[in-house]
Structures are given as structure tokens and as C-alpha cells.
C-alpha positions, 0 to 999 in steps of 0.5 A: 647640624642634623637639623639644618641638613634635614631642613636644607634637604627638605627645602631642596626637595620642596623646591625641585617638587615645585620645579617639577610641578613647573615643569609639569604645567608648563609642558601641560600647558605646553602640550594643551596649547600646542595641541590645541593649536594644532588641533584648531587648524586640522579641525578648521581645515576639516570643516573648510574641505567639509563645507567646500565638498558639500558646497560643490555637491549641493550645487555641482558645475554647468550641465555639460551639454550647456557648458560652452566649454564642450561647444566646439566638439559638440559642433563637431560631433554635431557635424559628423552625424549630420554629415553620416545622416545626409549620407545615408539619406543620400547614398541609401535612403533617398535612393531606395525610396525613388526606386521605389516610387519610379517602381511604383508609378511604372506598375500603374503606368502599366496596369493603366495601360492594360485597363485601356487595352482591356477596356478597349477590347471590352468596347470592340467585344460589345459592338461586335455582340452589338452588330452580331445581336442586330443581325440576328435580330435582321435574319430572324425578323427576314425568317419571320417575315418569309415564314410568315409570307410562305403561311400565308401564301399556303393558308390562301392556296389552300382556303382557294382551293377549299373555296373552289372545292366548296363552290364545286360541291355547292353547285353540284348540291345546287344542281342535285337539290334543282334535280330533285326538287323538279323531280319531287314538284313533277311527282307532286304535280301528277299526285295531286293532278291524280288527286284532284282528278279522283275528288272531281270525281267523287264530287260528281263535278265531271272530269278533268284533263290533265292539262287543265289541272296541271294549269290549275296548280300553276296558278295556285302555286303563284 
């Protein structure tokens, strides 16, 4: 009975061993495959959200300028600066630089202006330096001239009156030189009637009047 009850014990132990290593590969295998069902889909789904993630970050969306989505602010905002630039253009730039260049042509409207009246007042200075030159050239040639009118008329007076003074002073040496050359022939005349008076003489060829010799010496003299 002993026996039988050890066996019976050790056969039931044996079978709830063996119940219990069913029941622990069955909720291994359980767990295994619970697990790894669950696992495979997280893991599928990480891959999926990993290749979705690096399939938008290889390749991105459209640029936003280029999306057309973006156009109609685009247009606006476009809008809005050309409206602000064509104000300021208008309003402050436009404005400023035709002032400017009206400023501009004013100052050499002007400055031309002055250079014609300038230029005219240059050309009215030369003819009136022209016209004072010319006259000055008229008096001077008019002074020269009188001048040259009054020498002359001075250097003839006096060249008449040193003439006059020179034919006077010629005449009366004329009629000093006549005087003396008379006086010298008359004293000639009687020394050499003297003379000739004394050889007659001393020749012993008689003796001559004065007429005679005075006669005489006429002839030789011519």
C-alpha cells in the first residue's frame, strides 16, 4: 500500500512536473510570441516613421518662394513695396532731384547770364581802350607832327638868319679882302715902280716916269 501510494505520489508529481513544464513553455512561448508580435510592429513602425523622417529630410518640401501656395501674399506684399517705393519715388525722390536739377539750371542760366554781361562790358572796355588808344595815337601823331613843324620852321629862321649873318660877314671880308688886296697891288705898284725906277737906273737905260712904269706892270700883269 506503501508502495502504491509512493508510486501514485511520484506519478502525480511527475505529471504536475510535466504540467508545469507545459505551462512554462506555453506561457514561454506565449510570452516569445506575444513579444515578439508586439515587438515587430513597434520595430516596423520605427523603421517606417525612420525612412518617412529621412525621406522628407533628403528631399524637403517646395522652396517657399517658388510654392505657389505663398503667391497670393507674395503678390501683396509685392504690391505693398511697389506702392511704398513709387511713394517714395514720387513723394520724396523725384521731388528732391527736380529741385535740384531746376536749382541747377537756374545757377547756370545765371551764371550765363553774368558771362554775357561780363563779356559784354569786356567788349565795350576793349573799344573804348580801342578808341582812347587811336586817339592817343591822332594827338600824339598831331604833337609830332606841330613839334616837328615848329623845329623845322626854327631850324630855317635860324639857318636864314645864320645864311644872312654869313653872307653879311662874306661881303664885308669880300669888301675887306677888295680893300686890302687894292691897297697891297697900290703898294706893290709903286715898290715895284721904285724898284724898277732904281734898276733902270743902275743899268744906266735912263730914267722912267712913274706913268710909264705904272703902264708897264698893267701890261705884264695882263
Amino acid at each position: 500500500m506503501a508502495s502504491e501510494n509512493t508510486s501514485t505520489t511520484h506519478t502525480e508529481g511527475t505529471d504536475t512536473a510535466a504540467s508545469g513544464a507545459a505551462t512554462h513553455a506555453t506561457g514561454t512561448d506565449a510570452t516569445h510570441a506575444t513579444g515578439g508580435d508586439a515587438m515587430a510592429p513597434a520595430t516596423g513602425d520605427l523603421h517606417t516613421s525612420t525612412g518617412t523622417a529621412d525621406h522628407g529630410g533628403g528631399h524637403g518640401g517646395t522652396f517657399p518662394p517658388f510654392d505657389s501656395s505663398n503667391y497670393p501674399s507674395q503678390l501683396v506684399w509685392l504690391a505693398i513695396t511697389f506702392g511704398l517705393f513709387y511713394y517714395l519715388m514720387a513723394k520724396v525722390v523725384l521731388p528732391r532731384i527736380a529741385q535740384t536739377l531746376e536749382q541747377r539750371h537756374d545757377r547756370i542760366a545765371n551764371d550765363l547770364a553774368e558771362a554775357e554781361k561780363l563779356k559784354g562790358e569786356t567788349d565795350a572796355a576793349i573799344a573804348s581802350y580801342e578808341q582812347a588808344l587811336a586817339e592817343a595815337r591822332q594827338k600824339a601823331g598831331d604833337i609830332a607832327r606841330t613839334t616837328r613843324d615848329r623845329v623845322q620852321k626854327s631850324i630855317d629862321s635860324e639857318r636864314a638868319a645864320a645864311e644872312d649873318s654869313l653872307a653879311s660877314k662874306m661881303a664885308d671880308a669880300e669888301k675887306h679882302i677888295a680893300n686890302v688886296k687894292a691897297s697891297a697891288l697900290g703898294e706893290v705898284d709903286e715898290i715895284a715902280s721904285e724898284t724898277a725906277q732904281t734898276l733902270i737906273g743902275m743899268l744906266g737905260g735912263g730914267k722912267a716916269t712913274k706913268a710909264e712904269l705904272t703902264k708897264a706892270l698893267s701890261e705884264v700883269r695882263g
